[in-house]
Backbone atoms as SQL, in Angstrom:
CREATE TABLE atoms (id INTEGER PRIMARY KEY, chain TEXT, resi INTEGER, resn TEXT, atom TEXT, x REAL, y REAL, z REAL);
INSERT INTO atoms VALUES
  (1, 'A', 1, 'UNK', 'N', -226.792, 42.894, 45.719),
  (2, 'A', 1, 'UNK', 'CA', -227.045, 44.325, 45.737),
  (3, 'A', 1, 'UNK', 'C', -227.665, 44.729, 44.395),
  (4, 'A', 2, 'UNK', 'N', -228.978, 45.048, 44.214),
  (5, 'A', 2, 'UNK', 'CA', -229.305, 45.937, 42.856),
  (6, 'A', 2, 'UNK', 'C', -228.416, 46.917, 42.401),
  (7, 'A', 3, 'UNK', 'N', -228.632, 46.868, 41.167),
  (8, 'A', 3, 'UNK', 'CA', -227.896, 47.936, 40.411),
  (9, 'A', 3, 'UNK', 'C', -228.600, 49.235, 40.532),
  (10, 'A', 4, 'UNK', 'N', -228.154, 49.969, 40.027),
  (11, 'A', 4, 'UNK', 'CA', -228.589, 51.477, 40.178),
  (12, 'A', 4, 'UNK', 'C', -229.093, 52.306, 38.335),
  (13, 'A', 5, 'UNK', 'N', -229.887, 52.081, 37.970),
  (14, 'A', 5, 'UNK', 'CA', -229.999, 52.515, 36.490),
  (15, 'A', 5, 'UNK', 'C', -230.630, 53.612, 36.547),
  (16, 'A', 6, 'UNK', 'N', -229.916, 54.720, 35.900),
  (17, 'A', 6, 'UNK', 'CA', -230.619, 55.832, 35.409),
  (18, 'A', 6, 'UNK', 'C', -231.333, 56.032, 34.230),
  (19, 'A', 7, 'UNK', 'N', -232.710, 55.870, 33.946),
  (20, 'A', 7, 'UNK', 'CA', -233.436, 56.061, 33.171),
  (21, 'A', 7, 'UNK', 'C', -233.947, 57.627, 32.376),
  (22, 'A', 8, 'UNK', 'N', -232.328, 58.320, 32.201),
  (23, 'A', 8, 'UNK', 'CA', -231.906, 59.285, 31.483),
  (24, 'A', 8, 'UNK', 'C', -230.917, 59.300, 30.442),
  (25, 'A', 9, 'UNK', 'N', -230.855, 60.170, 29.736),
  (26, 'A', 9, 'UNK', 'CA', -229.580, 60.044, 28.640),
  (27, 'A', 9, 'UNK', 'C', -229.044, 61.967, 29.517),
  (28, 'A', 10, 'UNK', 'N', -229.399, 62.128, 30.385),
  (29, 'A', 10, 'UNK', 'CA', -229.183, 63.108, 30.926),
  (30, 'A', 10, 'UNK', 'C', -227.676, 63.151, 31.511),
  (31, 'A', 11, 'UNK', 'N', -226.921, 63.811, 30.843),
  (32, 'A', 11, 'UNK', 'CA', -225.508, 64.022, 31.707),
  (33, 'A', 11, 'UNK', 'C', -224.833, 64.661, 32.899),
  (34, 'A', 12, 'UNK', 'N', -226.220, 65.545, 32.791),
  (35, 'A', 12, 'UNK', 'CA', -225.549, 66.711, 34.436),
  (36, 'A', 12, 'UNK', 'C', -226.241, 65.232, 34.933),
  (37, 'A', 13, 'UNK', 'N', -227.717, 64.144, 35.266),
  (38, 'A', 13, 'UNK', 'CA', -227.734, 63.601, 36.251),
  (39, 'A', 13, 'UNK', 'C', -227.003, 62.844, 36.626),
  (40, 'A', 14, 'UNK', 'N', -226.211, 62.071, 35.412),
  (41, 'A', 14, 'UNK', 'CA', -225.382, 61.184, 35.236),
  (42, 'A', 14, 'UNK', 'C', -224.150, 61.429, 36.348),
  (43, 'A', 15, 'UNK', 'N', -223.814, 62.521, 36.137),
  (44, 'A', 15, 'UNK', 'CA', -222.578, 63.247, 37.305),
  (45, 'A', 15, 'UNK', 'C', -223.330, 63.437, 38.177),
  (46, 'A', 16, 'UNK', 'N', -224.207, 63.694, 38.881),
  (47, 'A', 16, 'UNK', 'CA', -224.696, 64.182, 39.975),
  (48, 'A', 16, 'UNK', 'C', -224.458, 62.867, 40.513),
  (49, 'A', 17, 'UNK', 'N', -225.146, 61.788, 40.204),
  (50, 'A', 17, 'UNK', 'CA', -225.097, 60.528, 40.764),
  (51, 'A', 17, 'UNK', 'C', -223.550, 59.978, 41.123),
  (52, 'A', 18, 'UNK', 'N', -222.379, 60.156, 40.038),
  (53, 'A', 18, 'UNK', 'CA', -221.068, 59.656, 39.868),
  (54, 'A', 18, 'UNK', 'C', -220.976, 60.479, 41.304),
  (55, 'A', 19, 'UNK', 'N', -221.117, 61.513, 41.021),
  (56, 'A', 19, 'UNK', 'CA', -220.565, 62.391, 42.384),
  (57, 'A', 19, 'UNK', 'C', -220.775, 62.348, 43.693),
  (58, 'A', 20, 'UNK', 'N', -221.996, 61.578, 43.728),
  (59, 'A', 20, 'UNK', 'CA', -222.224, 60.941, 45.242),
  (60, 'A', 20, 'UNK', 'C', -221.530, 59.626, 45.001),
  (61, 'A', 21, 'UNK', 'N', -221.007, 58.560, 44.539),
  (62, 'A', 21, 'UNK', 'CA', -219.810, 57.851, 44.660),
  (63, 'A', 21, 'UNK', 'C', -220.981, 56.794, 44.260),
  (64, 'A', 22, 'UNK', 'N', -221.959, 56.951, 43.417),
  (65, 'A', 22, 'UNK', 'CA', -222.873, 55.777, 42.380),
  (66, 'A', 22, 'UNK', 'C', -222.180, 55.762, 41.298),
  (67, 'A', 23, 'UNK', 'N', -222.357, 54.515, 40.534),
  (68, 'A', 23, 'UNK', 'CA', -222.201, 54.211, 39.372),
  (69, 'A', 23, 'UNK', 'C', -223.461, 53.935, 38.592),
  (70, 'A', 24, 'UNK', 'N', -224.157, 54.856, 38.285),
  (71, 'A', 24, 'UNK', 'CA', -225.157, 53.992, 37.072),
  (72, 'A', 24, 'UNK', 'C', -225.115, 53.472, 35.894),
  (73, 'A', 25, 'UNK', 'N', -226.177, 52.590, 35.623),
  (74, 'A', 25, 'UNK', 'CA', -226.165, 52.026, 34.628),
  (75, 'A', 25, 'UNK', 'C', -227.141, 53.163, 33.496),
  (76, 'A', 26, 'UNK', 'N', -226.864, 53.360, 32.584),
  (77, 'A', 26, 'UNK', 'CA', -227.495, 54.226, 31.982),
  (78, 'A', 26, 'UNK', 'C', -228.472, 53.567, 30.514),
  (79, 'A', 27, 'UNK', 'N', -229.328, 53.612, 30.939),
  (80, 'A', 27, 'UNK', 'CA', -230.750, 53.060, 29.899),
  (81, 'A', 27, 'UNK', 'C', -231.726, 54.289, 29.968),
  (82, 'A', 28, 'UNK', 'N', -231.774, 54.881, 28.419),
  (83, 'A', 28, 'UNK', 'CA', -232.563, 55.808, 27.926),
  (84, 'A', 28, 'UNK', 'C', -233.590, 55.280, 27.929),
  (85, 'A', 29, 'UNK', 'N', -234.823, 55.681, 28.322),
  (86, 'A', 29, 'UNK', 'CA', -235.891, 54.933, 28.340),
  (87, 'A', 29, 'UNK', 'C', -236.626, 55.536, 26.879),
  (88, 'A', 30, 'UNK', 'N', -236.805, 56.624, 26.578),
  (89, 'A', 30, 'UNK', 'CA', -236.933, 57.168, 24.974),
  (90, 'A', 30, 'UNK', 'C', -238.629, 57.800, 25.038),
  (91, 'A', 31, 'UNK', 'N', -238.478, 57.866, 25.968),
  (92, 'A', 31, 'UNK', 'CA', -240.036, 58.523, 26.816),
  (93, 'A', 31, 'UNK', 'C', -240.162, 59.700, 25.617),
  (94, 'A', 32, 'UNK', 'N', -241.382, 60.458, 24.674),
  (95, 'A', 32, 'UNK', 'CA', -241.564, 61.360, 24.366),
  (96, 'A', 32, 'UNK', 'C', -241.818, 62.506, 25.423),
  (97, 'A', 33, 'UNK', 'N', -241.079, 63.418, 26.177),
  (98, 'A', 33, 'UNK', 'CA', -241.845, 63.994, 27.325),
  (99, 'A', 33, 'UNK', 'C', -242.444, 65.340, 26.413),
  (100, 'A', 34, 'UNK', 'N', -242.614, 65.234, 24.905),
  (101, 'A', 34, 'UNK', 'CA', -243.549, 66.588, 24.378),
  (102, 'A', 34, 'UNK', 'C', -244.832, 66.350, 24.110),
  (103, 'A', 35, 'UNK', 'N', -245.485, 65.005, 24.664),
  (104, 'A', 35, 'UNK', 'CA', -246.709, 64.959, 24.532),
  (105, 'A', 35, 'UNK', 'C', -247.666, 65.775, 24.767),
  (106, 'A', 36, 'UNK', 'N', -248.843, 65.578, 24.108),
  (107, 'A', 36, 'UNK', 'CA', -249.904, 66.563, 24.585),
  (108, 'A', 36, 'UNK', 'C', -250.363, 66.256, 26.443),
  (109, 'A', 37, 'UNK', 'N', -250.430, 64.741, 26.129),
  (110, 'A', 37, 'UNK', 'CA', -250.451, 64.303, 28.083),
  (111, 'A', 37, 'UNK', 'C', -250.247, 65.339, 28.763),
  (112, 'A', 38, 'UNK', 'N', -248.455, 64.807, 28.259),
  (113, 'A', 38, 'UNK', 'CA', -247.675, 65.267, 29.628),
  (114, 'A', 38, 'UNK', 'C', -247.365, 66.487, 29.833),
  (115, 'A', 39, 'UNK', 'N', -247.939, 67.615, 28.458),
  (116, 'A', 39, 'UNK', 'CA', -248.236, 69.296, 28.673),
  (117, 'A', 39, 'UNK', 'C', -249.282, 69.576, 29.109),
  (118, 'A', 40, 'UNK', 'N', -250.516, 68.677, 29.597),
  (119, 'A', 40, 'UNK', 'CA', -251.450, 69.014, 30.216),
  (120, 'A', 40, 'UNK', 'C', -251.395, 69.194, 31.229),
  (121, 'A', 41, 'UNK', 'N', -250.447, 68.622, 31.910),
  (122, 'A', 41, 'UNK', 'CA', -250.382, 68.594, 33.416),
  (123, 'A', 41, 'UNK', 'C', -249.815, 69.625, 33.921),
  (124, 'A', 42, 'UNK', 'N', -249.925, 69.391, 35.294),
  (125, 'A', 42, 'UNK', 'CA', -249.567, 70.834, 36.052),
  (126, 'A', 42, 'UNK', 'C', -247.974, 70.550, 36.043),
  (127, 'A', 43, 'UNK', 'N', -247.043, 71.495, 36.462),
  (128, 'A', 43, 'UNK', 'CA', -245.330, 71.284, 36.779),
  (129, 'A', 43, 'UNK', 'C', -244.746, 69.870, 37.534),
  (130, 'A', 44, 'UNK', 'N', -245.707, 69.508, 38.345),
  (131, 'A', 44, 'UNK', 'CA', -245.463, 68.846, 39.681),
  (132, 'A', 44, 'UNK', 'C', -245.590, 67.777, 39.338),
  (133, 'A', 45, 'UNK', 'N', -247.464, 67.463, 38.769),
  (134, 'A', 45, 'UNK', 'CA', -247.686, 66.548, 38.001),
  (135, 'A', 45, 'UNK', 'C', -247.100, 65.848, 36.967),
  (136, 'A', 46, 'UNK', 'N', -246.526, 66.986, 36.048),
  (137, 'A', 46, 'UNK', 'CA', -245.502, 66.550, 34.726),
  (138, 'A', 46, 'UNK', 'C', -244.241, 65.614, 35.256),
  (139, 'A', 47, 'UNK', 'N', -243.410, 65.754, 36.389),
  (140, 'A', 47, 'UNK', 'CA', -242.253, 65.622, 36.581),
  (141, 'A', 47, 'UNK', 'C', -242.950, 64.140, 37.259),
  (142, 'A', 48, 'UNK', 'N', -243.492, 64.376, 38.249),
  (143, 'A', 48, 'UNK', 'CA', -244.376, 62.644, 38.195),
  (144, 'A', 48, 'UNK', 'C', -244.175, 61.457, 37.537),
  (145, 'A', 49, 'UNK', 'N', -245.218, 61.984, 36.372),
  (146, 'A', 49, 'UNK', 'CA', -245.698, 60.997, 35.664),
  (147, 'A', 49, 'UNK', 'C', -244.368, 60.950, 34.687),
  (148, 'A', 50, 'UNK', 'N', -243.766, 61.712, 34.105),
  (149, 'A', 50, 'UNK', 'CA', -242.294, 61.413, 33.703),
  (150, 'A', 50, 'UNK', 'C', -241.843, 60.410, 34.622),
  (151, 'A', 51, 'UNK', 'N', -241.289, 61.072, 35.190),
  (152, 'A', 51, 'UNK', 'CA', -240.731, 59.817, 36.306),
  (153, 'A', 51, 'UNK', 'C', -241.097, 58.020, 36.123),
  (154, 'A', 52, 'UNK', 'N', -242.228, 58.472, 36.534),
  (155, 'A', 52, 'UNK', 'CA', -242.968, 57.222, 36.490),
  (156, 'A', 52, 'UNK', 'C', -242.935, 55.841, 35.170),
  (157, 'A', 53, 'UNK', 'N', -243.693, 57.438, 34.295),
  (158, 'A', 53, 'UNK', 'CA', -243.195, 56.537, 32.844),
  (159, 'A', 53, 'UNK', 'C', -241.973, 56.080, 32.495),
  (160, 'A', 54, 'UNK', 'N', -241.197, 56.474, 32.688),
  (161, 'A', 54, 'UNK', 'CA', -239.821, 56.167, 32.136),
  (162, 'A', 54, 'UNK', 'C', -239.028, 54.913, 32.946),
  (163, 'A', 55, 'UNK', 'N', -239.584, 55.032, 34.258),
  (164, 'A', 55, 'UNK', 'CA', -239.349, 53.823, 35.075),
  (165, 'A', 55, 'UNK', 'C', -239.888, 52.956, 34.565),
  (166, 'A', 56, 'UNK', 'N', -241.127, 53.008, 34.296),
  (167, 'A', 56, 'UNK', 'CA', -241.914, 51.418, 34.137),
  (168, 'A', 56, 'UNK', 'C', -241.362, 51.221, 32.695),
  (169, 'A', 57, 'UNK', 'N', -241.309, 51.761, 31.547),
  (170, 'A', 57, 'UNK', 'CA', -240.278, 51.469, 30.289),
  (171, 'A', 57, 'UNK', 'C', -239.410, 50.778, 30.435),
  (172, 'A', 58, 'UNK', 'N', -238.149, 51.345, 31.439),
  (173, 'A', 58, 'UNK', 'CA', -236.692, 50.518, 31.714),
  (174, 'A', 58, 'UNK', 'C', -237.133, 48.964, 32.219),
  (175, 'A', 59, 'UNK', 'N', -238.512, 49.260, 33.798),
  (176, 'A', 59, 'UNK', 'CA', -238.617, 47.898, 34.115),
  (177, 'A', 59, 'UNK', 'C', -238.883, 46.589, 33.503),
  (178, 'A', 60, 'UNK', 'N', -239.649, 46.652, 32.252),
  (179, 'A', 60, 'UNK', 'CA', -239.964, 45.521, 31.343),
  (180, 'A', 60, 'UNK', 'C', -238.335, 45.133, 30.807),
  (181, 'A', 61, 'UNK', 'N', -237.703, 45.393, 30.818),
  (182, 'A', 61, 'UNK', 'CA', -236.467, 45.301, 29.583),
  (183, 'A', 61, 'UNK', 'C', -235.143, 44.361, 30.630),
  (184, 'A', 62, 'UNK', 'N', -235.594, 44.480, 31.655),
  (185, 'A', 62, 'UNK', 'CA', -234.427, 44.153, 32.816),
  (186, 'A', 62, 'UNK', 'C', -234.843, 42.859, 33.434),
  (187, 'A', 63, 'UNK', 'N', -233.614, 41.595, 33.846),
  (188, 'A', 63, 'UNK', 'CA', -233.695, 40.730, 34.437),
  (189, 'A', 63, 'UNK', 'C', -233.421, 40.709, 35.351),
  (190, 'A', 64, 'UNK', 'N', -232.930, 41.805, 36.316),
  (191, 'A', 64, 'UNK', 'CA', -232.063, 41.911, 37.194),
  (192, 'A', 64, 'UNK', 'C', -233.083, 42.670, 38.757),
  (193, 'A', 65, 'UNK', 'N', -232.202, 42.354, 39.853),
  (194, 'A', 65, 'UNK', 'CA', -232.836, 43.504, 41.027),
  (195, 'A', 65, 'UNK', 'C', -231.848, 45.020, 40.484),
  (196, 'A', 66, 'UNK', 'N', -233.270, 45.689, 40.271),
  (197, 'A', 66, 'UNK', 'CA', -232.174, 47.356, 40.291),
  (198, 'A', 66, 'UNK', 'C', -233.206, 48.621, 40.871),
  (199, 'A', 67, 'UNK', 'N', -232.443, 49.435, 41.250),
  (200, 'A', 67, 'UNK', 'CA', -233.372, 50.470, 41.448),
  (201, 'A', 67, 'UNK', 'C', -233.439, 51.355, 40.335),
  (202, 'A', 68, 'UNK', 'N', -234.658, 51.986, 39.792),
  (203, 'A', 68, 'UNK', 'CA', -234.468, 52.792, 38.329),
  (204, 'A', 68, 'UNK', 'C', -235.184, 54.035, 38.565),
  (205, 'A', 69, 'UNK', 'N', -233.707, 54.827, 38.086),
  (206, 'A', 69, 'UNK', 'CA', -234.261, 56.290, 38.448),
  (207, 'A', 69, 'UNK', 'C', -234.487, 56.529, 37.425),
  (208, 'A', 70, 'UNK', 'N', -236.133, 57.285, 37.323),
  (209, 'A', 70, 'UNK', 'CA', -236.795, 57.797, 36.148),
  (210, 'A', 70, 'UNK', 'C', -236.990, 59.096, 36.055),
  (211, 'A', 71, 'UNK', 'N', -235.840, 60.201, 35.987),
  (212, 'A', 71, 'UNK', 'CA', -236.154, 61.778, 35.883),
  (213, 'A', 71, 'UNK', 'C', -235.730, 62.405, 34.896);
């Protein structure tokens, strides 16, 4: 079974997840999200490519099957 890693230092998500009866693994991915980039973008777009980035960060670092939530 993959693990479940949250690619936040975020604590309300941290509980949101506990609270549906997950355990994550918690790896800050250390994403700058005040870039000029990622203020260019539209709302929708921003939350995206966050996402995105912060996933592919955690994925290099891991040996394992996991799913990695990047929000």
């Amino acid at each position: 079974m993959p693990k479940i890693i949250l690619a936040s230092a975020s604590t309300s998500r941290r509980r949101l997840l506990e609270s549906a009866g997950l355990n994550p693994l918690i790896m800050v991915s250390h994403v700058d999200e005040e870039t000029e980039f990622f203020n260019s973008l539209s709302p929708s777009d921003m939350v995206i490519a966050l996402a995105i980035t912060k996933a592919h960060t955690i994925v290099d670092k891991i040996d394992f099957p996991a799913i990695i939530i990047g929000c």
